[in-house]
C-alpha positions as CSV (number, residue, x, y, z in Angstrom):
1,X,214.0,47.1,123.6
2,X,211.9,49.8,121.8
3,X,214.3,49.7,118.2
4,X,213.6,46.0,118.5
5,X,209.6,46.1,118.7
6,X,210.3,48.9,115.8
7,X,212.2,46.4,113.8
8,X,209.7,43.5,114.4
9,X,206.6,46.0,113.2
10,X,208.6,47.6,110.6
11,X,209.5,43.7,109.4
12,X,206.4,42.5,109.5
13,X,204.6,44.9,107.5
14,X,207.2,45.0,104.4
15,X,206.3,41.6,104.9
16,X,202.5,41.7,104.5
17,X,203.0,44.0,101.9
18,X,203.1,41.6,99.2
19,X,199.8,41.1,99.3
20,X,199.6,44.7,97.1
21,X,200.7,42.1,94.5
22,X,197.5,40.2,94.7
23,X,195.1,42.7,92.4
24,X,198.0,42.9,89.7
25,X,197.5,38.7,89.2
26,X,194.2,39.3,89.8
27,X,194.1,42.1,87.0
28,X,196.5,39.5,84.9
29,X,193.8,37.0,85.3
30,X,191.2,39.3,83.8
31,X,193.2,40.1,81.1
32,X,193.6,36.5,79.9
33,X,190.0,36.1,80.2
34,X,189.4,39.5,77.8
35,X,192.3,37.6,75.7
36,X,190.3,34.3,75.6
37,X,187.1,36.9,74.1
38,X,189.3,37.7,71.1
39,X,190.9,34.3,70.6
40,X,187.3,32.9,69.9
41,X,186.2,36.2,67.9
42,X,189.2,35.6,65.5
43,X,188.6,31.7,65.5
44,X,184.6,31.9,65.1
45,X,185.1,34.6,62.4
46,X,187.9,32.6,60.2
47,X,185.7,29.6,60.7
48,X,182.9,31.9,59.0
49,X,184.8,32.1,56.4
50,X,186.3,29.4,55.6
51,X,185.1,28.5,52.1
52,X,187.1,32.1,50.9
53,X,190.2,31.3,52.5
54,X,193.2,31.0,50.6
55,X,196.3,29.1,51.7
56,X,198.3,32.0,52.8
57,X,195.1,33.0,54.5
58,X,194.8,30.3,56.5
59,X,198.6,30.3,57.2
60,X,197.7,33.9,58.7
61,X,195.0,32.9,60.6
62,X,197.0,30.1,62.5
63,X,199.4,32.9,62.8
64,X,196.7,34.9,64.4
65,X,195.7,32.0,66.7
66,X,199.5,30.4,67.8
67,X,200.5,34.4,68.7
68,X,197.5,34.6,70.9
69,X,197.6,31.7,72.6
70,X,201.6,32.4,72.8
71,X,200.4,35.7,74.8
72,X,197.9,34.0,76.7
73,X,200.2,31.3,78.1
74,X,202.8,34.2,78.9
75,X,200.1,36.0,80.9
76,X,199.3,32.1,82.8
77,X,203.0,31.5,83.5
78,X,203.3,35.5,84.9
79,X,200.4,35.3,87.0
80,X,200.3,31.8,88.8
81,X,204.7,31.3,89.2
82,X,204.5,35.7,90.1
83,X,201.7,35.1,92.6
84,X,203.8,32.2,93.6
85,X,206.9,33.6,94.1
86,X,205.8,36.9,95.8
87,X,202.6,36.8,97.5
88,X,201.8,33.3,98.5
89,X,201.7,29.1,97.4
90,X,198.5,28.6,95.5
91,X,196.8,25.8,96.9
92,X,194.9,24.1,94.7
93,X,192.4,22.0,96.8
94,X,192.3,17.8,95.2
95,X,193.3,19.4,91.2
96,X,197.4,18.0,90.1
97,X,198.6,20.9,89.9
98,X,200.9,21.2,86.8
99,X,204.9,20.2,86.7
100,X,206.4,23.6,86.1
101,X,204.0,25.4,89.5
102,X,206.0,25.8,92.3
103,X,209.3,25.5,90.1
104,X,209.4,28.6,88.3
105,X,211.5,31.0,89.7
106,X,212.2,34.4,89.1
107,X,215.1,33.5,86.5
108,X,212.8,30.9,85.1
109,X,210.1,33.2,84.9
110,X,212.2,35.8,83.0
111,X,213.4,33.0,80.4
112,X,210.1,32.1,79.7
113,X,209.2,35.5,79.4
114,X,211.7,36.3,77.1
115,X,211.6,33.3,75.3
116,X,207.7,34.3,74.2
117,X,208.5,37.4,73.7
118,X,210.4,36.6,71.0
119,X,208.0,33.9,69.6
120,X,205.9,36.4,69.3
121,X,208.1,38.8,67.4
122,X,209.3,36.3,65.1
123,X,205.2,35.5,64.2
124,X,204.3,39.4,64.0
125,X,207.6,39.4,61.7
126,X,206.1,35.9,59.7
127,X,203.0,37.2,59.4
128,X,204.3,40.4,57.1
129,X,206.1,38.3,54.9
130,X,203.2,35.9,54.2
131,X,201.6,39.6,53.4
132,X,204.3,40.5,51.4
133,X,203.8,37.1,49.7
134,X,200.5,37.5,49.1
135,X,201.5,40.6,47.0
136,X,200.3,43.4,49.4
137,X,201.9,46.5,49.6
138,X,204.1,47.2,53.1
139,X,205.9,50.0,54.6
140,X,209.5,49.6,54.1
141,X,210.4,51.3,57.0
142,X,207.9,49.7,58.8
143,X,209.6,45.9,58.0
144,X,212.9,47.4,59.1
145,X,212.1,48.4,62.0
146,X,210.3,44.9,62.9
147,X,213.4,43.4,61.8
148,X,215.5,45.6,64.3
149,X,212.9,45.3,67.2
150,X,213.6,41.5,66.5
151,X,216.8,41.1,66.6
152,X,217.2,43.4,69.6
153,X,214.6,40.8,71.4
154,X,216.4,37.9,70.2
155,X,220.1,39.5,71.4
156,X,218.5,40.2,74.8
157,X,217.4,37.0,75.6
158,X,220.6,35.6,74.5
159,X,222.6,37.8,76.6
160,X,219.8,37.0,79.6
161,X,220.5,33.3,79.0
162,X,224.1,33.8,79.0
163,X,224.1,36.0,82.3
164,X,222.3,33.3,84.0
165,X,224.7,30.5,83.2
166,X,227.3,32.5,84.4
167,X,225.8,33.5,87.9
168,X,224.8,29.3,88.2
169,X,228.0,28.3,87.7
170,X,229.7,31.1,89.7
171,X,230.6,29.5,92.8
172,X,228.4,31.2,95.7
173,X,230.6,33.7,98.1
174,X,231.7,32.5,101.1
175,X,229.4,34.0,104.3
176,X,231.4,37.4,105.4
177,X,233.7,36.8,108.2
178,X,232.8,38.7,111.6
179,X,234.8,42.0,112.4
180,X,237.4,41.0,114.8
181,X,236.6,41.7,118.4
182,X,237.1,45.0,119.6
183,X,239.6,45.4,122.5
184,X,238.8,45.6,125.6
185,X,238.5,49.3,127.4
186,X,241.1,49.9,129.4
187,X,240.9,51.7,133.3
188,X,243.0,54.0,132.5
189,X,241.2,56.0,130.2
């Protein structure tokens, strides 16, 4: 009786311990308003100058914009489907909430996580050659090594994706049989 009331407290509060998780969305949230600050400092100061920009400029600056906006949605997806997933449904109230809420799962979460990762490598990566276009000097070693970091991304996600559409179509393991029943005690011994 007393290792079940044990197991019943010791249960319930690994259970009630995902609310630690709720300050790390929280803190998510924060960031994507501190992201949202710099978004609108890069827009409002390319808007500034508008007049001087060249082509490639401007290229660079929707860059700029697409790879933050990129991050910000990566920070969204993390915080509301984590949130979901581990601490508790969102509700929100009369507002449609959008398609994807509620439907992300872990594995989703880490495709779209890689999958932006990547984006935003391969922008970093597109914004050095417009540089290098441009006619300004880079580090070679520097380019390499964005190049490797790239294509180390790009091979994770594949093999990610990959793993995953094995274990779906991996046929789900039958429910362990139950140890056969132990003989009875004889009176003899």
């Amino acid at each position: 009786m007393r290792a079940t009331w044990v197991n019943r407290v010791l249960s319930r509060s690994l259970f009630d311990a995902r609310w630690l998780m709720a300050p790390f969305y929280f803190g998510l949230a924060v960031a994507l308003l501190a992201l949202l600050f710099v978004f609108l400092r890069e827009l409002f100061w390319n808007l500034a100058h508008l007049l001087d920009l060249t082509p490639t400029a401007a290229i660079l600056m929707a860059l700029a914009l697409i790879d933050l906006s990129l991050v910000a949605n990566l920070l969204l997806i993390v915080t509301l489907a984590g949130y979901e997933n581990f601490v508790a449904r969102i509700e929100s109230g009369s507002e449609k909430r959008p398609a994807w809420m509620g439907t992300v799962d872990f594995t989703g979460m880490k495709m779209k996580l890689m999958g932006s990762i990547t984006a935003i490598s391969a922008i970093a990566l597109l914004r050095i050659f417009m540089k290098l276009e441009e006619g300004q000097a880079m580090n070679r070693y520097t380019l390499i090594w964005m190049t490797i970091i790239h294509g180390a991304l790009m091979l994770s996600a594949l093999v990610l994706a990959v793993s995953d559409r094995i274990s779906a179509r991996a046929a789900p393991l039958p429910p362990a049989a139950a140890p056969p029943p132990s003989p009875p005690a004889s009176a003899d011994a």
